[in-house]
C-alpha positions as CSV (number, residue, x, y, z in Angstrom):
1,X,-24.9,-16.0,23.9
2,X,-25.7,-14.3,27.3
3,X,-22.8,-15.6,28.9
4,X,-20.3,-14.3,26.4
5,X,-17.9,-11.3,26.8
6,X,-19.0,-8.2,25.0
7,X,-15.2,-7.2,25.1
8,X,-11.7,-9.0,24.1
9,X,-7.9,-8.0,24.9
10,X,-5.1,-8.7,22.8
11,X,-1.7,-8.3,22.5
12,X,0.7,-7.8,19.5
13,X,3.1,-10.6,19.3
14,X,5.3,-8.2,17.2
15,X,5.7,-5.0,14.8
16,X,6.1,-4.7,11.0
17,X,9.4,-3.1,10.4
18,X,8.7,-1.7,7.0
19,X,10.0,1.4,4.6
20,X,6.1,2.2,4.1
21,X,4.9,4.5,6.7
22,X,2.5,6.1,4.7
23,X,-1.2,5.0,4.2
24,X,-1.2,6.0,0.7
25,X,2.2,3.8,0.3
26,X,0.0,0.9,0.6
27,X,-1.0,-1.2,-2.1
28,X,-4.6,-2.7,-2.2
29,X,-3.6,-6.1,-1.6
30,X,-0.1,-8.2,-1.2
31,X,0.0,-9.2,-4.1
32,X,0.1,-5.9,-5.6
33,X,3.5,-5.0,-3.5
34,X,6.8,-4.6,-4.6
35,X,8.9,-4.8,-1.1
36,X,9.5,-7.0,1.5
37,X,9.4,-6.6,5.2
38,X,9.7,-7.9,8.3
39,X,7.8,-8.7,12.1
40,X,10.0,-8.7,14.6
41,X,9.1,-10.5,17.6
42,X,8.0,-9.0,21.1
43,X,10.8,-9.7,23.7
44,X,9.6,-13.7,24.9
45,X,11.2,-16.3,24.3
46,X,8.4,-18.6,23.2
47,X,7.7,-16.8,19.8
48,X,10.8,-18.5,18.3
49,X,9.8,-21.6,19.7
50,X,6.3,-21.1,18.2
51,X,7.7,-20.1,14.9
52,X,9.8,-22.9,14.6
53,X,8.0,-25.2,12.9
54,X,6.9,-22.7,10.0
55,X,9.7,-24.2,8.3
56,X,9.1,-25.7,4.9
57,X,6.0,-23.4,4.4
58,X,6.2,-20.9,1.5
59,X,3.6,-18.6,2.7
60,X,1.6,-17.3,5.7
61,X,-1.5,-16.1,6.9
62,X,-1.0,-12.6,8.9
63,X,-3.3,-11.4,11.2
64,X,-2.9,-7.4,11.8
65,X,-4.0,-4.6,14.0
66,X,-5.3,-1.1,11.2
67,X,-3.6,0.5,14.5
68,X,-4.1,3.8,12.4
69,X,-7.8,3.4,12.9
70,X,-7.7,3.0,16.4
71,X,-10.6,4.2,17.9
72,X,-12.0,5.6,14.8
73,X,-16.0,5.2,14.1
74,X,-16.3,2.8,12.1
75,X,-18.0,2.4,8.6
76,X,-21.2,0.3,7.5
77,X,-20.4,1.4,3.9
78,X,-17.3,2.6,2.6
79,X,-16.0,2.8,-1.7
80,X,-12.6,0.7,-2.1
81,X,-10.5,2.2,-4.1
82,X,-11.0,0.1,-6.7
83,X,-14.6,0.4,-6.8
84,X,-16.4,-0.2,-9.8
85,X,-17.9,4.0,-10.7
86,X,-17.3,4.4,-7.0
87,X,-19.8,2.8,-5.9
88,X,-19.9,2.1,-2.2
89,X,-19.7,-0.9,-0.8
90,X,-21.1,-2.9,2.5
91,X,-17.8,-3.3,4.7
92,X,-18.1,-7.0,4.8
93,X,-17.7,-7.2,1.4
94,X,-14.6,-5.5,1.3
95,X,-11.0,-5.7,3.0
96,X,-11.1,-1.9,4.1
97,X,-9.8,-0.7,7.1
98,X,-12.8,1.2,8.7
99,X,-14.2,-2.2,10.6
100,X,-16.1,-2.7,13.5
101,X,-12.7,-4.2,14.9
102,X,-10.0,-3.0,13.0
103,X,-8.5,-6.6,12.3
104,X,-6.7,-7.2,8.7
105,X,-5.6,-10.6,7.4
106,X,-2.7,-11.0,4.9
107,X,-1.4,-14.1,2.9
108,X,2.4,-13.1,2.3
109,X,5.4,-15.5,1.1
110,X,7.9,-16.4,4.3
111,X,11.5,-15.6,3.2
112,X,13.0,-16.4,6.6
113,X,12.5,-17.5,10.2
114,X,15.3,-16.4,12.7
115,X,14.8,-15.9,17.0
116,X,14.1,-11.8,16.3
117,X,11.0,-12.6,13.7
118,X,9.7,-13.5,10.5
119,X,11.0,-12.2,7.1
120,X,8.2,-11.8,4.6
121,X,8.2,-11.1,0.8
122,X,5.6,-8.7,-0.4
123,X,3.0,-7.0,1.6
124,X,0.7,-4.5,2.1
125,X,1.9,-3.4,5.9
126,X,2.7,-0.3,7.2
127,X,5.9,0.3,9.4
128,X,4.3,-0.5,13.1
129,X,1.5,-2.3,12.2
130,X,0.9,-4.8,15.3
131,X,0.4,-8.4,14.2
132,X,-2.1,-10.1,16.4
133,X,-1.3,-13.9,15.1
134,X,0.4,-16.0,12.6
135,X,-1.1,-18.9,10.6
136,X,0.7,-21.5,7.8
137,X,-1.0,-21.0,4.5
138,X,-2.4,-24.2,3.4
139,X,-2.9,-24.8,-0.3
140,X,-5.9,-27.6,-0.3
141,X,-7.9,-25.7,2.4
142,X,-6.6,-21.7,1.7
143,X,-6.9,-21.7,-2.7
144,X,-10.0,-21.3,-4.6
145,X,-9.2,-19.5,-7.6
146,X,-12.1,-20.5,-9.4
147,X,-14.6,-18.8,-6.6
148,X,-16.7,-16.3,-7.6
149,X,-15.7,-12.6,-6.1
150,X,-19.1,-10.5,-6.0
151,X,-18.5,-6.5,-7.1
152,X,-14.7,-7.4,-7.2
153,X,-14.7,-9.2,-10.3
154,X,-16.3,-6.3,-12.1
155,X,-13.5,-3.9,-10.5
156,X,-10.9,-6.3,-12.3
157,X,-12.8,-6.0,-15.5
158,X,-12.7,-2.1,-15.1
159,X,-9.3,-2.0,-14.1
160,X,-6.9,0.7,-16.2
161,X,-3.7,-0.5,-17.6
162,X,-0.1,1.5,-17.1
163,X,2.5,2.3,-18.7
164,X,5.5,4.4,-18.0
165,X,7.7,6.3,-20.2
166,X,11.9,5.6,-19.6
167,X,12.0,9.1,-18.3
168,X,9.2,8.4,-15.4
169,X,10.7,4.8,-14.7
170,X,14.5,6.3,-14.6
171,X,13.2,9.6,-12.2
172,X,11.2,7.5,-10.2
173,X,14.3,4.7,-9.6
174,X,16.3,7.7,-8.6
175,X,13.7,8.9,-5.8
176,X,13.1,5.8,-4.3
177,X,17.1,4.9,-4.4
178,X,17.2,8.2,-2.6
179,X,14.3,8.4,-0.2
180,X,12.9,5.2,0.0
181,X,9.2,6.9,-1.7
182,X,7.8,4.1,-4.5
183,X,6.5,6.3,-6.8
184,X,5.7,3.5,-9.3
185,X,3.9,1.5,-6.9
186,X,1.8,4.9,-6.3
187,X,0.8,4.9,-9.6
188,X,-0.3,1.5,-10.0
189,X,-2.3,1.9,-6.8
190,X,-3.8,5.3,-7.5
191,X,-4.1,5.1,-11.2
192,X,-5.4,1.6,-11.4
193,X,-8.9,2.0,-10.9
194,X,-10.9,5.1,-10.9
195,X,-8.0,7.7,-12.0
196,X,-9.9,10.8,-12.3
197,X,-11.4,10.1,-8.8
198,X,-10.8,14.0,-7.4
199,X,-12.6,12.8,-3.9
200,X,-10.2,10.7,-3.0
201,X,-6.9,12.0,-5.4
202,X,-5.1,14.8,-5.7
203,X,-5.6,14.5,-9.5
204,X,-6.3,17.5,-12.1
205,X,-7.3,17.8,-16.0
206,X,-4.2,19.8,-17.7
207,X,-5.9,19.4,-21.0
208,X,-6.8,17.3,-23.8
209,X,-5.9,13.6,-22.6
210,X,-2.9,15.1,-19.8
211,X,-3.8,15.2,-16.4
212,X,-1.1,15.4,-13.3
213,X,-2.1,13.6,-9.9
214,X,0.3,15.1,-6.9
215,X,2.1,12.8,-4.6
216,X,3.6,14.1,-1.1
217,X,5.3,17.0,-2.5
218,X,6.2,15.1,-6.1
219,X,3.9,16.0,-9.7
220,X,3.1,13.0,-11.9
221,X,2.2,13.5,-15.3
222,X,0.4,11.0,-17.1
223,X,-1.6,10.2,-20.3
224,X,-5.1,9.1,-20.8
225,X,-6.4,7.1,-23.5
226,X,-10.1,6.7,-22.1
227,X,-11.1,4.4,-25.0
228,X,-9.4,1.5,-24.6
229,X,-8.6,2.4,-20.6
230,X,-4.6,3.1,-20.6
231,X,-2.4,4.9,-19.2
232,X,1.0,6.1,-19.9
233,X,2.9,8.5,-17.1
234,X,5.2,10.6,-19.1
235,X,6.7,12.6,-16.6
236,X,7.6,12.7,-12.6
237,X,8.3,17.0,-11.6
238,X,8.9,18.5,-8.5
239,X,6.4,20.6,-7.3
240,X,8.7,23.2,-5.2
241,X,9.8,26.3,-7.1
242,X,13.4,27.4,-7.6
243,X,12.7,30.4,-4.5
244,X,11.2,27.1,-2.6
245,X,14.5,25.0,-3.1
246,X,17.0,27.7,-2.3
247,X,19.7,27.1,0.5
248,X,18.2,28.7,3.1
249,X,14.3,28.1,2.4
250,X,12.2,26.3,5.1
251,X,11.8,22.5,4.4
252,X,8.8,21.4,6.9
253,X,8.6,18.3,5.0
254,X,12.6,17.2,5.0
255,X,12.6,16.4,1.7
256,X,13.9,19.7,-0.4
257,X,17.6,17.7,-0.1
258,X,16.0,15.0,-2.4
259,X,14.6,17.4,-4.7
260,X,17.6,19.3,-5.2
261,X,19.4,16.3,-5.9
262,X,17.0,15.0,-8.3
263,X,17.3,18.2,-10.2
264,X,21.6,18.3,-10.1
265,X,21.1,14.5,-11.7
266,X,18.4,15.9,-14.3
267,X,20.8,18.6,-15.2
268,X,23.7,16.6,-15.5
């Protein structure tokens, strides 16, 4: 053990190209995505060679860089946001981010193989996440379903289910036609577990069972019904003013074009 390096360099072999550039845009887990993306390859010849053979797989393995953590402290406990009564959690028990080495591993389905990269179905990769290394998913050695999953399988049994009014689902088609934002895929993520979690959401009590929770500079309005653990969002608002989406008003965020559009199509 002596003789071993204390240190180790790497080097991306590509980038995720990716309309998510957001943390909170990212779902807990693949599986939970909606979008595809894909890693384009750094400029060498021998990654298309390597990828080659990938052929005929449906999924793979992708090892990734949390480059937004870089040289970040990093956390012995940390509550994942689907923590059962966020409770906190050792890091090795979780697939957080805040790691000794910011590594994260991925299983994703492979769409396509071409010289420029890999196409991949759903994910949970951010736009320039480095990927360190691809590995073919292999059913007989890579599948347990049946394994036991510690804390995690009482998070699944405290999960909340949602719901979304035609209003919500038509409003929030419209923004993400518009702007690329996935509202919906918000929701799911942030509303999922722990909804009323203020130290980690921007979420507030309106009254009775309505509460809001505030996304970028979008208002969701949703519906609580804490017996049997549902939720319905009922409504998706803007939360500029009229004086903050006139003509000539400052827009530090670039988005006051989407909002003003969203509210010609309400109108209409």
């Amino acid at each position: 053990m002596s003789e071993a390096p204390d240190y180790f360099s790497f080097q991306a072999i590509g980038f995720v190209e990716s309309e998510r550039k957001y943390r909170f845009e990212t779902p807990r887990q693949a599986v939970f995505a909606e979008q595809g993306s894909f890693i384009r390859f750094v400029p060498d010849a021998r990654m298309a060679q390597a990828a080659t053979d990938l052929r005929g797989f449906d999924r793979v393995w992708v090892l990734f860089c949390f480059h937004l953590n870089l040289g970040k402290p990093w956390k012995a406990k940390v509550r994942p946001p689907v923590s059962p009564d966020g409770a906190r959690y050792g890091v090795f028990a979780t697939r957080s981010p805040h790691r000794p080495n910011p590594i994260g591993l991925s299983c994703v389905e492979l769409l396509s193989i071409s010289d420029d990269g890999l196409g991949i179905g759903p994910n949970d990769l951010l736009d320039g996440t480095p990927v360190l290394d691809i590995k073919p998913y292999i059913p007989e050695a890579d599948a347990f379903p049946d394994a036991a999953a510690g804390w995690r399988d009482m998070a699944v049994a405290a999960a909340w289910e949602i719901d979304f009014s035609a209003e919500a689902l038509d409003i929030a088609g419209k923004i993400l036609s518009l702007s690329g934002l996935d509202l919906i895929g918000f929701c799911k993520l942030q509303l999922g577990s722990n909804p009323f979690d203020r130290r980690r959401k921007r979420v507030r009590e309106l009254g009775g069972n309505e509460y809001a929770i505030g996304c970028r500079t979008w208002q969701i309005r949703f519906e609580a019904d804490l017996q049997n653990r549902k939720i319905q969002v009922r409504e998706i608002q803007s939360n500029y003013t009229d004086d903050e989406l006139s003509d000539h008003a400052p827009d530090p965020y670039a988005d006051k074009d989407v909002h003003r559009a969203i509210r010609r199509l309400n109108r209409g």
